[in-house]
Structures are given as C-alpha cells and as structure tokens.
N, C-alpha and C positions, 0 to 999 in steps of 0.2 A: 750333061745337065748338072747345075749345081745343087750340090746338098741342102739342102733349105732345115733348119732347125727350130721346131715351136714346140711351145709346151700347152699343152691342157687350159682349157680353159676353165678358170672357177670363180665363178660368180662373186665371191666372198671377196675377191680383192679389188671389188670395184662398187661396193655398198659402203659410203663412210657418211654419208647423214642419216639425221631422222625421216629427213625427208627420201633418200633414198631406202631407209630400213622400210617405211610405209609403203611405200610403190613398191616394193617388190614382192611386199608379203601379199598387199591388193590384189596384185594380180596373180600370187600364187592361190590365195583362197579362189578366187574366180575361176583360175584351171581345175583345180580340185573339184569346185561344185558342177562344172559343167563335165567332167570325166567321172566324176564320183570316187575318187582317188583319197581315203582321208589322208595317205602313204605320202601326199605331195604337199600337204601343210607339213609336216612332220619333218620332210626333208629340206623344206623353202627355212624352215625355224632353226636349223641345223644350218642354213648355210650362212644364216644372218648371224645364226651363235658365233660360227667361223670368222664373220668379219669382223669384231668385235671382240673375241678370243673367249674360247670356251671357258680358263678355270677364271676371269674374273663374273661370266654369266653362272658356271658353276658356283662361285662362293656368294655371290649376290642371291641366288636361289637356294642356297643351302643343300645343294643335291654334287654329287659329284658327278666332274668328269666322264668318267666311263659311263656313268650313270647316262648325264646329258646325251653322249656322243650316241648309244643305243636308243634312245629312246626319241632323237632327233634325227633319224637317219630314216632312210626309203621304207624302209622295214618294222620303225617302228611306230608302235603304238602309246603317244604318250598321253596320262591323265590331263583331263581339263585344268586340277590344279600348276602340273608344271606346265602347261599353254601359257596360263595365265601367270605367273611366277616370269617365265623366259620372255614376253610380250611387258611385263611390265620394268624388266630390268634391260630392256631393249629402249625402254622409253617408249612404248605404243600401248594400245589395249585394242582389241578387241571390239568391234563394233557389226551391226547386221544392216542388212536392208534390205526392203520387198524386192522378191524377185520380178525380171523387167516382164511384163506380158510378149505372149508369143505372139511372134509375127506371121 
C-alpha cells in the first residue's frame, strides 16, 4: 500500500473573509452555549486570531503576543475587554439573541 501523506488540519487557513471570520465564530458561540464550554469561544477567537496573524491582532489590541496566544487558546480564560478588543480588530462585534424555545 502506499504511503499517503497529510498534514493536520487547522481551521485558520481556510477563514479569509469577514464574512467567513462571522460564520465561524457564529457557530462557535452556538457550540459553546449548547456545551456550556466558555473554553470554545476562547479557542474559535484564537483560531480566527491565527488566520489573520496574531502580532498584527496583538498590536491593534495593544496586548501581546504571548499574551493573546494564552488567553485565546482552549485553556484560557480571556477578559470581556480582550473579547471585545480581538472581535473588533477582527472587524466583527459581538451580538446576542433569545434563545430558540424548546421543542
């Protein structure tokens, strides 16, 4: 049989609109809310930073690097200021909506 070679898939190199940066965070908040995970906003924000390149989301937000990469990883826990900082230097914000009634 032949050796077959692939690499990893990561999300990050296949987000380059806005309109992509929204859908994917959409539906990362929606996993989040229905798992209760806050861990999976934090990492969806982290993979969009990725696609986009962390140090010019780091210098737009005035936060570093390392800074960003921990606090937008699985693990971490980042303040509503840097949510909101990293969503608007993404070009998106932030929006809610009722949740749907149970069926």
């Amino acid at each position: 049989m032949a050796k077959v070679n692939v690499s990893p898939f990561d999300a990050a190199d296949y987000i380059e609109t806005p309109e992509d940066v929204a859908l994917f965070l959409e539906a990362a908040f929606d996993e989040a809310a229905e798992d209760n995970d806050p861990g999976y906003i934090a990492h969806a924000l982290g993979v969009v930073a990725r696609s986009k390149g962390m140090s010019k989301i780091a210098e737009q937000t005035g936060r570093s690097r390392e800074q960003l990469y921990r606090s937008l990883s699985a693990e971490g826990n980042p303040t509503l200021a840097t949510i909101m900082e990293v969503l608007r230097s993404l070009g998106v914000r932030l929006a809610v909506r009722p949740l749907e009634p149970a069926k």
